[in-house]
N, C-alpha and C positions, 0 to 999 in steps of 0.2 A: 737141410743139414746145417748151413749154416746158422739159422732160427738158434736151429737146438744147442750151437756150439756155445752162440752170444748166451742166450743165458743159461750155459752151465759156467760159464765166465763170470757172469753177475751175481750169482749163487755163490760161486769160491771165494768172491771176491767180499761177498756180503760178509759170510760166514771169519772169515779174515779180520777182517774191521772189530767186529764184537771180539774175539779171541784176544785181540790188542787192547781192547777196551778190558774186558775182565782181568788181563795183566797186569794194566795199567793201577786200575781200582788196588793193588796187591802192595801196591808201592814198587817202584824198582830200585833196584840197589846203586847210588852212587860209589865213582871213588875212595871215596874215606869211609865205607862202610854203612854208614844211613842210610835211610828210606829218602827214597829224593818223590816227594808226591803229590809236586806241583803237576798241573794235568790232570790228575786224579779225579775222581767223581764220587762224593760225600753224599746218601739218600739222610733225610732227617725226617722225622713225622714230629710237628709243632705246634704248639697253642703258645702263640706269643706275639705281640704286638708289633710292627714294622720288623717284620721278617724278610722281607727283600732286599730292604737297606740296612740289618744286619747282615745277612746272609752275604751282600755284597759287597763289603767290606770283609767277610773272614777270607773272604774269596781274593780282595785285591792283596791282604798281608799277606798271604800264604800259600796262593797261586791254585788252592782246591777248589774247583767247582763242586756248585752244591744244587742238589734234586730238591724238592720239599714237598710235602702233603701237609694241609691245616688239618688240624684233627682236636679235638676234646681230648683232656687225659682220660676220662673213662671211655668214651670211646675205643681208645689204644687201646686201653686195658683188656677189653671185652675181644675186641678182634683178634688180640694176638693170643688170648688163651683159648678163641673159638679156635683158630688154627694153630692149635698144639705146640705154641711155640715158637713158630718163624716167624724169624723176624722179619719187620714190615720194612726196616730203613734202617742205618749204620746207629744211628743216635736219634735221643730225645729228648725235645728241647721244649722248657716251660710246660702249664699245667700243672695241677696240683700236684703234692708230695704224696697223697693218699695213695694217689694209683702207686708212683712209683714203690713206694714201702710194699705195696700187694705181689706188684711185680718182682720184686727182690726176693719173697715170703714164695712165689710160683716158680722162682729157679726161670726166671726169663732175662735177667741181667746181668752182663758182665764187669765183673767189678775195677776200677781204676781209680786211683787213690792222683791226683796231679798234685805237682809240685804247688802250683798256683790255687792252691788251695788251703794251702797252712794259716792263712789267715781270717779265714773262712771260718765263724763259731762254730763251735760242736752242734750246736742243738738248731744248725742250717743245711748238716750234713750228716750221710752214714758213716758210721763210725768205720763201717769194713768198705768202703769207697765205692759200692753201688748205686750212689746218689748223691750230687750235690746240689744243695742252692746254690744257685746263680741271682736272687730279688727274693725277695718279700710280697707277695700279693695279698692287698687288703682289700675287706669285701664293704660297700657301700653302697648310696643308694645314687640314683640318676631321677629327677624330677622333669618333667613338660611343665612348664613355667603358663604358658598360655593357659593349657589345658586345666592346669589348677584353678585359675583364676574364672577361669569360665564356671568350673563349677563350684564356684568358691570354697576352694580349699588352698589349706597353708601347707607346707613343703613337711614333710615327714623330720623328726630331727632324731627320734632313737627308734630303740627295736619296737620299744612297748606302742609309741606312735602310729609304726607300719601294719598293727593289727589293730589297731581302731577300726571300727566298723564303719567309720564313713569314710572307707577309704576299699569297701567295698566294690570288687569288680575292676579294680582300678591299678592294681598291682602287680607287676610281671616278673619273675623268676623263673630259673633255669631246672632244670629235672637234677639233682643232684647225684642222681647213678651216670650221669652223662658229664657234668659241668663240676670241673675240680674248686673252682669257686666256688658255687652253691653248697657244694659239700662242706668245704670249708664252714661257710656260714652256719651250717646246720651243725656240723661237729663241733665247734666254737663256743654257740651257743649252749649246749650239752654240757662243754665241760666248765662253761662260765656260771650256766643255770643249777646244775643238775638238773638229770636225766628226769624225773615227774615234772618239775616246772618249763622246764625245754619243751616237752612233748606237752604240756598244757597252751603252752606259747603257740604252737604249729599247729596247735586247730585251731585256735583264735586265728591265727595269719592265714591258714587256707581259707578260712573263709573268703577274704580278700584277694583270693587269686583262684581265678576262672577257669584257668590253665596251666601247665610246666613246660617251657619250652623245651624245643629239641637241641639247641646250642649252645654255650653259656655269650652267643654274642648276641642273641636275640633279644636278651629285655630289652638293651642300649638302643639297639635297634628299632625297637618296636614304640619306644616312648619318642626316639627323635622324630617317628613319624605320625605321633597324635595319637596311636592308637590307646597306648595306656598312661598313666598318670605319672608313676612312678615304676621303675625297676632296681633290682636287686644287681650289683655290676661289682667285678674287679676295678679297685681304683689304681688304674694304671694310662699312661700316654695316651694309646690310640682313645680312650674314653673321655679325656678331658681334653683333648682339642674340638670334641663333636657341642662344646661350649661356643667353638665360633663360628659354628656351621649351622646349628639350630637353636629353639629356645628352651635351652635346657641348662642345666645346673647339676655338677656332683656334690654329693654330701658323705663327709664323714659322720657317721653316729656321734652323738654326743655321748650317750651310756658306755658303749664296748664296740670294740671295733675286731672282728674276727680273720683272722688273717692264715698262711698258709706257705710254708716257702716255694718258689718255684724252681724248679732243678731241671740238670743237664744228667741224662745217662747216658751207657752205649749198651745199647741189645745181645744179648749171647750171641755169639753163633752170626754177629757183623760181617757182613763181605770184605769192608775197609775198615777195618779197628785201627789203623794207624793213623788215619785220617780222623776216623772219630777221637781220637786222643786227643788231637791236633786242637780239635772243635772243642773241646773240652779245655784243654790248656787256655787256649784262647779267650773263653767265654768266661773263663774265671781269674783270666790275668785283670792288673788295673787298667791297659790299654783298651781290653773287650770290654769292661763293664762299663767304663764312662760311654763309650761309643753306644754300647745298648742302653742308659741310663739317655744318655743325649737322643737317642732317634725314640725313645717306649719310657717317657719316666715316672720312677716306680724306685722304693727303698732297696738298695744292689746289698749283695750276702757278703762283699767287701765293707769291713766299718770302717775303710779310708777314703771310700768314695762320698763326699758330703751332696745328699740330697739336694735336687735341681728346686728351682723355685716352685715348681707346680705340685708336689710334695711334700714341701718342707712343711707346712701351716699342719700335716698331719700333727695330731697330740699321740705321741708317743705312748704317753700314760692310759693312754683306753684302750693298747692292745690286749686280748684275750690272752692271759697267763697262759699257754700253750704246754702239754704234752705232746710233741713232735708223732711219738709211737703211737699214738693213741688215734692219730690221723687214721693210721695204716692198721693197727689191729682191730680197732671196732666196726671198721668198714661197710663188713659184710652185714654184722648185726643191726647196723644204726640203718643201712640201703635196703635193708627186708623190712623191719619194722615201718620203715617209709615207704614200703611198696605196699605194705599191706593197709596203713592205715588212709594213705593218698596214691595209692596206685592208678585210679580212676580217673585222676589228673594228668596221669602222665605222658607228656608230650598230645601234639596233634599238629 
């Protein structure tokens, strides 16, 4: 009997604990009437660079603990419309804009317009506040320096380059229905090329690639370890430090550089939408974006944050003239056509 008392005690007691916890997640209401929701517990699902020591920093301003899942934005995208809709986490942070514009178009997002975003260009945010850029991700290349030279070869400098044929086998790239960067670069080039010269382009280039990885972090990966030559990478912080860790080198295109905003939403149907405001307010004030420019640097969707040294050398002028919309509405068409024509590629 007593057995049985102790844990129907540890049960009440368990049971207790969570019920305070999902309260807590609701925000409780201070004196003066606000959400007081420090304590609180923030889920986010993220594809972004030094995510801990952002994460841990919104966490010291503003007293919310945060969950987190690394995930691909197509990834997200696919999951949460496999399961009808529920949300995975409060917010979603970085990743291409593609998925999100799909996400907004499938009624999976909650719209929120922040104050800390007036400064923010149009054409880096939704117009009806289901999405904002928070950076700029540009798509570039990542070279093995040894590797090149062993097989005597010179470092890739534009697109038309990277399908050269002796640079066969040699090439790594991400599956672009998974990696909102790859996608990018393929949408980019689309609407840099048009759609015949693009799709001429992308059979010369498969040629040069063996495989589509399953991650968009795997080329970096995969080339810091010998395995390939070159990869196709987001030019962002965590990619250009891997300069002083191995023998490798990032390269911006010299023709066109195709690029993609990276945004903050919050999921319909959030457990803590208060806190995801918070996360949001945050991540698009000037205090958030230098801190995330400073730990992941990369062009911030603030044009008062002036670019860090490891940035700056980008040339402006070879961004891909961007239709933002066109990310998000061709999506479907441009990811079939690419399934059908390299599907046999995809991932392993």
């Amino acid at each position: 009997m007593k057995l049985k008392k102790l844990v129907t005690s540890l049960l009440v007691a368990t049971l207790t604990i969570g019920a305070v916890g999902c309260t807590n997640n609701k925000g409780s209401s201070s004196k003066d009437g606000k959400n007081n929701l420090e304590g609180t517990t923030l889920k986010v699902v993220a594809a972004h660079g030094a995510k801990e020591d952002i994460f841990g920093k919104f966490t010291e301003d503003t007293g919310i603990k945060v969950e987190f899942i690394d995930m691909s934005s197509g990834e997200v995208l696919s999951r949460i419309k496999a399961e009808n809709g529920k949300p995975m986490a409060d917010v979603w942070f970085g990743g291409g804009a593609d998925s999100f514009i799909a996400a907004k178009e499938a009624d999976l997002l909650e719209p929120y317009i922040s104050e800390e975003s007036k400064t923010i260009p149009d054409k880096y945010k939704d117009k009806e506040g289901y999405w904002t850029g928070t950076s700029l991700v540009t798509v570039g290349f990542m070279v093995n320096n040894d590797l090149l030279k062993e097989k005597g070869l010179e470092s890739p400098k534009t697109w038309t380059d990277l399908a050269d044929p002796k640079y066969k086998g040699e090439v790594m790239m991400a599956d672009p229905s998974i990696s909102g960067t790859n996608y990018a670069m393929v949408n980019g080039l689309i609407q840099n090329m048009g759609e015949e010269k693009a799709w001429n382009y992308f059979n010369k280039l498969n040629s040069n690639i063996p495989f589509l990885a399953k991650r968009g972090s795997e080329p970096a990966n995969k080339v810091c370890s010998g395995e390939f030559a070159v990869g196709v990478i987001p030019m962002t912080g965590e990619y250009f430090v891997m300069e002083d860790q191995y023998p490798v080198s990032t390269i911006y295109p010299e023709d066109v550089i195709p690029w993609i905003p990276a945004p903050v939403a919050i999921f319909k149907n959030a457990e803590n939408t208060e806190a995801a405001k918070a996360f949001v307010d945050w991540s698009l004030s000037e205090k958030g974006q230098t801190f995330i420019q400073e730990k992941d640097p990369r062009y911030m969707a603030r044009p008062e944050i002036k670019p860090v040294k490891s940035v700056e050398s980008m040339p402006l002028d070879k961004l891909v003239d961007l239709d933002i919309q066109k990310l998000g509405t061709e999506r479907e068409h441009i990811l079939n056509k690419w399934s059908e024509d390299f599907g046999n590629k995809s991932t392993q």
